[in-house]
Backbone bond lengths (Angstrom), bond angles and torsions (degrees), N, CA, C in turn:
res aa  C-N    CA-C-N  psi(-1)  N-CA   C-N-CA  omega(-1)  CA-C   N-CA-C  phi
1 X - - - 1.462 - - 1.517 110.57 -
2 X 1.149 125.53 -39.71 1.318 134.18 -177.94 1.353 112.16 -77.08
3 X 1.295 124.28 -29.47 1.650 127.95 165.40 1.183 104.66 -56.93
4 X 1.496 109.38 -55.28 1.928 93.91 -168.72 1.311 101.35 -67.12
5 X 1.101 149.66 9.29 1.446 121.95 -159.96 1.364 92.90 -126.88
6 X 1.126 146.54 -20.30 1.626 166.79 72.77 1.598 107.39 40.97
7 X 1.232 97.86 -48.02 1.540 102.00 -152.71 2.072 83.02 -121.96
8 X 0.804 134.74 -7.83 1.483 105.06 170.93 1.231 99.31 -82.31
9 X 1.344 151.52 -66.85 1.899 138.98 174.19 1.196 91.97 13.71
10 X 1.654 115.82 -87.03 1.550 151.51 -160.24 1.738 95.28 -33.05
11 X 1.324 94.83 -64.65 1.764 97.19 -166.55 1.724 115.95 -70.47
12 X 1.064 114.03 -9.31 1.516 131.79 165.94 1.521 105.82 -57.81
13 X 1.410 95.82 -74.36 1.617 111.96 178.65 1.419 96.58 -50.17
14 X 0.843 136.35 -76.00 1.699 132.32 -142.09 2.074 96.87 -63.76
15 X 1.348 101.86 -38.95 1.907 92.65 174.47 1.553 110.48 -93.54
16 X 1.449 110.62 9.70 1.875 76.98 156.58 1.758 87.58 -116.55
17 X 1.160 127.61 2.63 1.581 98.81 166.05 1.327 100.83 -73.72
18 X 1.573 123.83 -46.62 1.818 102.63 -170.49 1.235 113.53 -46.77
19 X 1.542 109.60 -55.10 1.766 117.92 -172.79 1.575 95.40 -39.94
20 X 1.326 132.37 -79.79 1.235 139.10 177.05 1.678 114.45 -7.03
21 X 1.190 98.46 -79.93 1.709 122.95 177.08 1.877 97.71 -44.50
22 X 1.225 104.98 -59.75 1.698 95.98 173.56 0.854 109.91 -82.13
23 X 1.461 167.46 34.60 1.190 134.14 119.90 1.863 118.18 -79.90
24 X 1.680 109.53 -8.59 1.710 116.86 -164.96 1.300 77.50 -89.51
25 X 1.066 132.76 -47.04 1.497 125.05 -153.93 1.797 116.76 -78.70
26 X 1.438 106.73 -12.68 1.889 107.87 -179.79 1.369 98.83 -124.49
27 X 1.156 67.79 161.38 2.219 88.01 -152.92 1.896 93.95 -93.79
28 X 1.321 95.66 163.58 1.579 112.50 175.74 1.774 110.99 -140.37
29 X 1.564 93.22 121.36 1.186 120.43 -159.31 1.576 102.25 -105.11
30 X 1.525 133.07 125.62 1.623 109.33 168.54 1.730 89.27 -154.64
31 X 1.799 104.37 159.72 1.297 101.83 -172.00 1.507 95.35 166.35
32 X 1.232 119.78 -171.98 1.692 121.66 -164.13 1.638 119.65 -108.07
33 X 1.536 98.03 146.42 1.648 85.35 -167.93 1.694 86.44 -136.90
34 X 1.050 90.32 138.85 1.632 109.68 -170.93 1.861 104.24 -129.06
35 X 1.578 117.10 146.51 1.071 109.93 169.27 1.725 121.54 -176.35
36 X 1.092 138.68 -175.33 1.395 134.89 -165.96 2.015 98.97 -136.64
37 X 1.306 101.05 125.60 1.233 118.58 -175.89 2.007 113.47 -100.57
38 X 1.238 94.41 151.72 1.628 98.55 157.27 1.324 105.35 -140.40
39 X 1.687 125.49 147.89 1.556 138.07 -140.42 1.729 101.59 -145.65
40 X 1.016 114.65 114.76 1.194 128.85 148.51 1.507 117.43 -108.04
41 X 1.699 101.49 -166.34 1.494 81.28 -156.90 1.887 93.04 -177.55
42 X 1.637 123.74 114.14 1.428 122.43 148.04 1.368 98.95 -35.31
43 X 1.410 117.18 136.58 1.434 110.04 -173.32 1.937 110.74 -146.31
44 X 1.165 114.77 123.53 1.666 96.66 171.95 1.683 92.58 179.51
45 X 1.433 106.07 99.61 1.512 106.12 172.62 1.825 105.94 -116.03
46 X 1.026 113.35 146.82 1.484 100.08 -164.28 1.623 130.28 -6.46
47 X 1.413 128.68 -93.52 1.519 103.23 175.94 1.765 96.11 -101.32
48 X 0.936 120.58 15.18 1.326 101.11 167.59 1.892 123.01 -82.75
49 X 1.331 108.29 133.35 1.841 88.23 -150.12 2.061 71.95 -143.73
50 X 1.401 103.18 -171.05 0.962 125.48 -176.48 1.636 129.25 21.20
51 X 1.437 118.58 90.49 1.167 140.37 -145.09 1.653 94.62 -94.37
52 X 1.499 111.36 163.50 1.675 117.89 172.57 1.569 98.49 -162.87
53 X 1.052 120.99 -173.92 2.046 130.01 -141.35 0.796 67.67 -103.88
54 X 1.222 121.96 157.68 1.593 153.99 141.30 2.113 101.89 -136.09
55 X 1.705 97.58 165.67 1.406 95.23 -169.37 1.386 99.78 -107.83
56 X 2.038 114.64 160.90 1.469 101.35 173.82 1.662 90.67 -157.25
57 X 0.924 123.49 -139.47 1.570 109.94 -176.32 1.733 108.54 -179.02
58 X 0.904 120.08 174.82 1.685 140.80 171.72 1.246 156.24 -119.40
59 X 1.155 160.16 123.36 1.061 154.67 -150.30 1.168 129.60 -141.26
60 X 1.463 146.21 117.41 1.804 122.95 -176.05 1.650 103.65 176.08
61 X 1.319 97.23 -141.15 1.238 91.98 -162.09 1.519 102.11 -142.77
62 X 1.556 147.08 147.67 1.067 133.19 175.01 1.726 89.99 -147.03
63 X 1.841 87.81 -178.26 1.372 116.42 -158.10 0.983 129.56 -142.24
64 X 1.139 134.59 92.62 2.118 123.16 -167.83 1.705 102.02 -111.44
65 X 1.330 82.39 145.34 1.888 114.35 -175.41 1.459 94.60 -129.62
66 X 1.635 92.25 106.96 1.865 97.50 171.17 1.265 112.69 -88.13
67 X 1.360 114.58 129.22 2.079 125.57 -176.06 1.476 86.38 -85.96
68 X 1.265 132.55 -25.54 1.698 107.52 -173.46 1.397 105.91 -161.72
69 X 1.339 123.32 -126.88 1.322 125.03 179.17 1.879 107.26 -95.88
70 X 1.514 106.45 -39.37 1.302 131.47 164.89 1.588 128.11 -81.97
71 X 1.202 120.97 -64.77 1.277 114.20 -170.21 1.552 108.89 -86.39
72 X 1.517 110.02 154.00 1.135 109.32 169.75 1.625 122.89 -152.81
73 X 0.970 140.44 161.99 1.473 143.73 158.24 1.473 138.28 -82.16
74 X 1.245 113.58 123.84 1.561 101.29 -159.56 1.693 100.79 -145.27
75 X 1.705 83.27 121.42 1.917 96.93 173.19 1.052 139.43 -141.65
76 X 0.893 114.87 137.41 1.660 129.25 -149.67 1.514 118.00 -103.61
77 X 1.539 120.86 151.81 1.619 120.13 155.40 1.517 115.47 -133.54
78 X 1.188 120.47 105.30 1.325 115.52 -160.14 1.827 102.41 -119.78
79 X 1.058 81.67 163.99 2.025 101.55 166.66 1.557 91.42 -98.81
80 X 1.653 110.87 151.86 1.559 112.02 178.34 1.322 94.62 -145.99
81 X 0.924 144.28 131.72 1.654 148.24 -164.67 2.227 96.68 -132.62
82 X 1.044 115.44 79.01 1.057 129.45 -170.75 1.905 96.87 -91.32
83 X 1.460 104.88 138.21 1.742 110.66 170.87 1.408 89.51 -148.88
84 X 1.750 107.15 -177.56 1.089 140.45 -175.42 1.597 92.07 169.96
85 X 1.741 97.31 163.69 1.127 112.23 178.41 1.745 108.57 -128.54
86 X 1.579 112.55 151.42 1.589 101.58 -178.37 1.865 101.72 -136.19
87 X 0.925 94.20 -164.67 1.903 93.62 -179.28 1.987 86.35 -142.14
88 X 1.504 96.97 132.45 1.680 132.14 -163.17 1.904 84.80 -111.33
89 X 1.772 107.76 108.88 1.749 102.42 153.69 1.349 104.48 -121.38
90 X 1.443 86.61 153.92 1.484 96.16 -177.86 1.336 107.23 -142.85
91 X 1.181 132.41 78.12 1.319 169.38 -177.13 1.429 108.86 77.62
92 X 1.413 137.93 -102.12 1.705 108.15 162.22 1.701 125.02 -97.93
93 X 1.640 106.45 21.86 1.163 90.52 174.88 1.348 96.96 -116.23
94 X 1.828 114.65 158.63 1.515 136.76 -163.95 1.412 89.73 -148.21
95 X 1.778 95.69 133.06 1.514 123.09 149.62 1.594 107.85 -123.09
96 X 1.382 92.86 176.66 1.431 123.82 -174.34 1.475 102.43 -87.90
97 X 1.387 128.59 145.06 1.140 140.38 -169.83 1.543 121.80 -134.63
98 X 1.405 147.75 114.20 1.205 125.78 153.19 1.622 125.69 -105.18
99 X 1.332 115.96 148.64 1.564 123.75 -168.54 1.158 105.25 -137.84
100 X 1.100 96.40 113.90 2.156 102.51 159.09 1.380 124.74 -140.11
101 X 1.178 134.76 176.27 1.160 133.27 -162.45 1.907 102.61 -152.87
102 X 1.277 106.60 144.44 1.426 117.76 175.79 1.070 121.67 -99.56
103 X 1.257 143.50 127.05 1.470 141.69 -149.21 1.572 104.90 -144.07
104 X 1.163 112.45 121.79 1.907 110.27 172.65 1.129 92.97 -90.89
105 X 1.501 138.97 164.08 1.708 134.32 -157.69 1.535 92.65 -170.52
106 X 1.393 103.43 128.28 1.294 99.18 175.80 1.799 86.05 -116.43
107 X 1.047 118.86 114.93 2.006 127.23 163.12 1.266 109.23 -96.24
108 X 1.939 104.82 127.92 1.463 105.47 160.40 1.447 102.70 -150.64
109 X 1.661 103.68 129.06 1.442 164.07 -172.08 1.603 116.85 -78.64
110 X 0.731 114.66 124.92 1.306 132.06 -165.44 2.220 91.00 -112.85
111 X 1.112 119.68 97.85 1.969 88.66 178.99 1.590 91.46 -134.70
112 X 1.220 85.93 175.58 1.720 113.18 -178.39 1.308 119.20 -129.16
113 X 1.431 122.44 128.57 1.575 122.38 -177.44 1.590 106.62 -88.51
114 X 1.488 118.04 117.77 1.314 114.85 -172.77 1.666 127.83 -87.18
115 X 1.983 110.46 -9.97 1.025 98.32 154.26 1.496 96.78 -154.97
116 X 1.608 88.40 89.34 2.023 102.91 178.86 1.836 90.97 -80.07
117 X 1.659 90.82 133.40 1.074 103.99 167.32 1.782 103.99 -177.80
118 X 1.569 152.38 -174.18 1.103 141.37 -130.59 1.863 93.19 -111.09
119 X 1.132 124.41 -3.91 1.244 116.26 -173.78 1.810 114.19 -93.22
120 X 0.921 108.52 147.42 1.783 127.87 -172.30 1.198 103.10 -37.00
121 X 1.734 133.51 -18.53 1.646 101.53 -157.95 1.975 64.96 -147.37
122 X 1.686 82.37 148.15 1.726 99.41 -164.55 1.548 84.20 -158.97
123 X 1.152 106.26 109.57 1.749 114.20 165.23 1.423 105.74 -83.55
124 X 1.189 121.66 162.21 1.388 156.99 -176.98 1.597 137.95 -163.03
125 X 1.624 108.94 147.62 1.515 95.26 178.45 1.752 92.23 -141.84
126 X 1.216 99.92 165.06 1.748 122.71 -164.60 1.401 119.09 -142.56
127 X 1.208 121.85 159.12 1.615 115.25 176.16 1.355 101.78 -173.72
128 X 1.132 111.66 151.81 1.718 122.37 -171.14 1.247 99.39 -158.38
129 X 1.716 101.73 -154.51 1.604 137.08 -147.59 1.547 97.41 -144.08
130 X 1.305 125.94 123.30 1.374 128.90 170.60 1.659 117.08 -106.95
131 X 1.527 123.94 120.82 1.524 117.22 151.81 1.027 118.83 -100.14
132 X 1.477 128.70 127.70 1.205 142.93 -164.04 2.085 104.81 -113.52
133 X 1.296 115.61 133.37 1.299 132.44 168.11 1.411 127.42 -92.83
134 X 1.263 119.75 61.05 1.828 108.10 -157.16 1.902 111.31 -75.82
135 X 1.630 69.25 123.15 1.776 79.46 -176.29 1.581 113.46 -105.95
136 X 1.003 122.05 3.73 1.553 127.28 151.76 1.764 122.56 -165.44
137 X 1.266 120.99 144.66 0.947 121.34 164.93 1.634 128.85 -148.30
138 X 1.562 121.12 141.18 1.204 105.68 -140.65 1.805 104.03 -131.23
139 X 1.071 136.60 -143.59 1.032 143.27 -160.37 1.721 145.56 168.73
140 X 0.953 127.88 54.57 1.462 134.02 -152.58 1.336 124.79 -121.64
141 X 1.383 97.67 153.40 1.916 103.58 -177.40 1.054 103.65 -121.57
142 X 1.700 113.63 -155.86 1.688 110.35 177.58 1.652 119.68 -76.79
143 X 1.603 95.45 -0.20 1.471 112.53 -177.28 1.397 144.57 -91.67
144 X 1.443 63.38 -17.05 2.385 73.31 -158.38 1.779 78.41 175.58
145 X 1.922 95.20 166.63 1.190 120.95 -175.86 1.424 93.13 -142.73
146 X 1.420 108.80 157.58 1.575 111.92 -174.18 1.381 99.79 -162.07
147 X 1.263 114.66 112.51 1.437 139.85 -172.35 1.376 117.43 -83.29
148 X 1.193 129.14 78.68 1.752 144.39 177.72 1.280 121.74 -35.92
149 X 1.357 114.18 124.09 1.314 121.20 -173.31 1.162 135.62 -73.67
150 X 1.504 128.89 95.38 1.183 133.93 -167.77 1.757 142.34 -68.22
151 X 1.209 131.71 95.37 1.197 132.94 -159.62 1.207 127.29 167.25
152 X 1.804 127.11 174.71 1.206 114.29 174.05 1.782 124.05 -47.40
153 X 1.197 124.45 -55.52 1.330 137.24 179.34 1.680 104.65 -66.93
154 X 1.504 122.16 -42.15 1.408 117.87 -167.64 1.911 109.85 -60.77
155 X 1.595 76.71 -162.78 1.752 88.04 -176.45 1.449 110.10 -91.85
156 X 1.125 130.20 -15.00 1.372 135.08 166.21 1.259 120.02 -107.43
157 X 1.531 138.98 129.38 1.571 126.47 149.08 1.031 140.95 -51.74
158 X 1.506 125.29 142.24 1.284 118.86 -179.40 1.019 128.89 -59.53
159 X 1.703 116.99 -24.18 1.611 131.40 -170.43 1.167 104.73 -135.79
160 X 1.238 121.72 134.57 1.529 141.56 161.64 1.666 124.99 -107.19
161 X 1.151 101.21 154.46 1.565 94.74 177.25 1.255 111.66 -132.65
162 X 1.654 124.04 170.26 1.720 113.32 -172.27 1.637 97.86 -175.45
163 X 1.526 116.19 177.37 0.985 118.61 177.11 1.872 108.68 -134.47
164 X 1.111 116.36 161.45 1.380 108.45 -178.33 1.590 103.91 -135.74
165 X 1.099 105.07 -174.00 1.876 105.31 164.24 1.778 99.14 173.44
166 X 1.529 121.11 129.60 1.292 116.13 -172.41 1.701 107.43 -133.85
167 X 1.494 92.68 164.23 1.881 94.95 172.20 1.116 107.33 -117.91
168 X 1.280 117.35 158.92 1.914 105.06 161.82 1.802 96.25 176.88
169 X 0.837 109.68 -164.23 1.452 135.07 176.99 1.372 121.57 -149.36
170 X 1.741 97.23 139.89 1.594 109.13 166.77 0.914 134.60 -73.94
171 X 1.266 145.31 123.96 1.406 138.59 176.80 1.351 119.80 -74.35
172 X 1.580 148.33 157.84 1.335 121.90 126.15 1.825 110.15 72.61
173 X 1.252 108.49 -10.44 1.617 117.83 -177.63 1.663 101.06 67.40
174 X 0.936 121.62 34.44 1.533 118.66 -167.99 1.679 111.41 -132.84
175 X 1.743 98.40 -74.20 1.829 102.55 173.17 1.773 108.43 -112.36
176 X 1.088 80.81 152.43 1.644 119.10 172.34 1.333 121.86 -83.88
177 X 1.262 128.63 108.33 1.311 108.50 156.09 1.470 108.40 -124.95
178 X 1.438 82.56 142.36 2.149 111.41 -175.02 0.857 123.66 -111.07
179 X 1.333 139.78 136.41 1.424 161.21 99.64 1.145 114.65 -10.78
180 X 1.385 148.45 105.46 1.381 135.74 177.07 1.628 112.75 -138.30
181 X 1.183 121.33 134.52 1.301 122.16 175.16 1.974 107.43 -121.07
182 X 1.599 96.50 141.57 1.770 98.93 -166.48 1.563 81.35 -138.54
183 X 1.443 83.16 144.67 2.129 104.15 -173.74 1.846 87.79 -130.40
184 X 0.907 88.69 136.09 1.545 110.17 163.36 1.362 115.01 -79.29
185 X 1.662 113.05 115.61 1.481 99.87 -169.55 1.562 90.05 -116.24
186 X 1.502 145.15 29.40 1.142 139.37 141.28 1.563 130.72 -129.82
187 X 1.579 117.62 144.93 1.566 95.54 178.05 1.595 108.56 -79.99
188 X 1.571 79.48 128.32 1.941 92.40 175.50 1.734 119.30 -64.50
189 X 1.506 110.11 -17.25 1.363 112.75 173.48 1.241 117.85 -86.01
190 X 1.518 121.96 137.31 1.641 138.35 -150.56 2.091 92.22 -102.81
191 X 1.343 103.89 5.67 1.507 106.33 174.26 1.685 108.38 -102.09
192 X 1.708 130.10 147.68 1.361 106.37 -163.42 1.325 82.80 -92.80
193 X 1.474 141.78 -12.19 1.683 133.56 -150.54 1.714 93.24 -99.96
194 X 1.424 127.74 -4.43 0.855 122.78 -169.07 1.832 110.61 -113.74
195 X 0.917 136.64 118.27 1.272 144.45 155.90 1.749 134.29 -72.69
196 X 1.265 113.61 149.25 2.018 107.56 -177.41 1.795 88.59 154.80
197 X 1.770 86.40 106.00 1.272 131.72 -177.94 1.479 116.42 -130.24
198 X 1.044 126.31 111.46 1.312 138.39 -154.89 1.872 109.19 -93.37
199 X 1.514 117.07 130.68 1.111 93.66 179.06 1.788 110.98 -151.05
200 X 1.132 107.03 100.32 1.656 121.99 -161.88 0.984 116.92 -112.69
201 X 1.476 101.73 124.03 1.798 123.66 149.83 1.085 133.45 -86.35
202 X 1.350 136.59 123.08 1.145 148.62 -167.70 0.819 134.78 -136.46
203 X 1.713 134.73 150.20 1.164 125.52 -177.68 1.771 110.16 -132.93
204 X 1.247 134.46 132.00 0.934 128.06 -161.91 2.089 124.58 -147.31
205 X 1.006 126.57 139.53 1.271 112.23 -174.29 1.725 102.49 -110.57
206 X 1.619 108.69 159.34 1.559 109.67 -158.41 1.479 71.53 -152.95
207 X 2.102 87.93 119.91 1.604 95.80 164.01 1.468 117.53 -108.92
208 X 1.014 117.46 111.00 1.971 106.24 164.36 1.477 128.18 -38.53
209 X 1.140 121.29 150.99 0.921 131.71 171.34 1.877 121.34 -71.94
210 X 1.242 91.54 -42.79 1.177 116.71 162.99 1.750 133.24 -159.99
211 X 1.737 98.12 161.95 1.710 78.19 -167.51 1.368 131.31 -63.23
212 X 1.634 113.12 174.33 1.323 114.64 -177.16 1.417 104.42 -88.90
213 X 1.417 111.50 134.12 1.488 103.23 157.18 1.487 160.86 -74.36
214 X 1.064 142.66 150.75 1.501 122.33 -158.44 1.470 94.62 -94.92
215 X 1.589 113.73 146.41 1.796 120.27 164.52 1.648 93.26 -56.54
């Protein structure tokens, strides 16, 4: 009984020196990531039905925390300007429709460098968990536009959720460019008969602030 109690002090010390030692020892990377999206979409809001890509794009800021020579952590706060377009009938007559929604997104990435080593181009792949903030979403024909009401009671939720996972390579130890694909893993509509599931490919470049370092 007196050993363990002896010996936890000891084991205190020894995990915040590791913690210590790993955090001096991995580097912190942050800087801007900009990019251009295409949006599909689970789709079915009253008669508006059958959805197709439309383009929208991104903007923000991210952050990497290297755990070693390989793995690392990476998080983001972005603007997401997500569209698609659908066709609205209403008994036999049909128009053309576009819908998008604005999303602040905070993404964090779990990735792995697949061949870290001292030369300029170092591929990698990543995957995470997205929370999304939708701060507008809208709706329009050749007629009129109608801006959806956001909230617990409205036609849209305030919060969304999703998953992502991307490839790309580093350049130069500096920018990134990605491949990224994001699935909507909730319906954003606060109606149960109504569906809108978001589902984007993207491509995007991420500049450092400064370079990465080699182990």
């Amino acid at each position: 009984m007196g050993e363990q109690f002896t010996s936890l002090p000891f084991k205190r010390i020894f995990l915040l020196l590791f913690f210590v030692t790993s955090i001096t020892h991995s580097q912190f990377y942050h800087g801007l990531d900009v990019g251009v999206n295409s949006t599909n979409t689970d789709f079915m809001v009253g008669e508006s039905v059958e959805p197709s890509r439309s383009t929208g794009f991104w903007v923000g800021y991210v952050a990497e925390r290297e755990l070693n020579d390989r793995i690392f952590v990476r998080l983001g706060f972005t603007f997401n300007r997500r569209s698609f377009k659908a066709i609205s009938r209403r008994g036999i007559n049909t128009s053309n429709e576009n819908w998008g929604i604005d999303v602040i997104e905070i993404p964090i990435n779990l990735g792995y460098y697949l061949n870290f080593n001292r030369r300029n181009l170092q591929f990698f792949v990543d995957a995470g968990l997205n929370v999304g903030y939708h701060n507008r979403a809208i709706t329009k024909n050749d007629t009129e536009t109608v801006f959806l009401d956001i909230g617990g009671d409205a036609d849209v939720k305030r919060l969304g959720f999703g998953a992502n996972a991307s490839v790309g390579v580093l350049v130069k130890k500096r920018v990134k460019l990605r491949l990224n694909y994001y699935n909507g893993l909730t319906n954003i509509m606060n109606t149960d008969s109504d569906t809108w599931k978001n589902k984007t490919i993207g491509i995007s470049i991420n500049y450092f602030l400064r370079e990465k370092e080699v182990y």
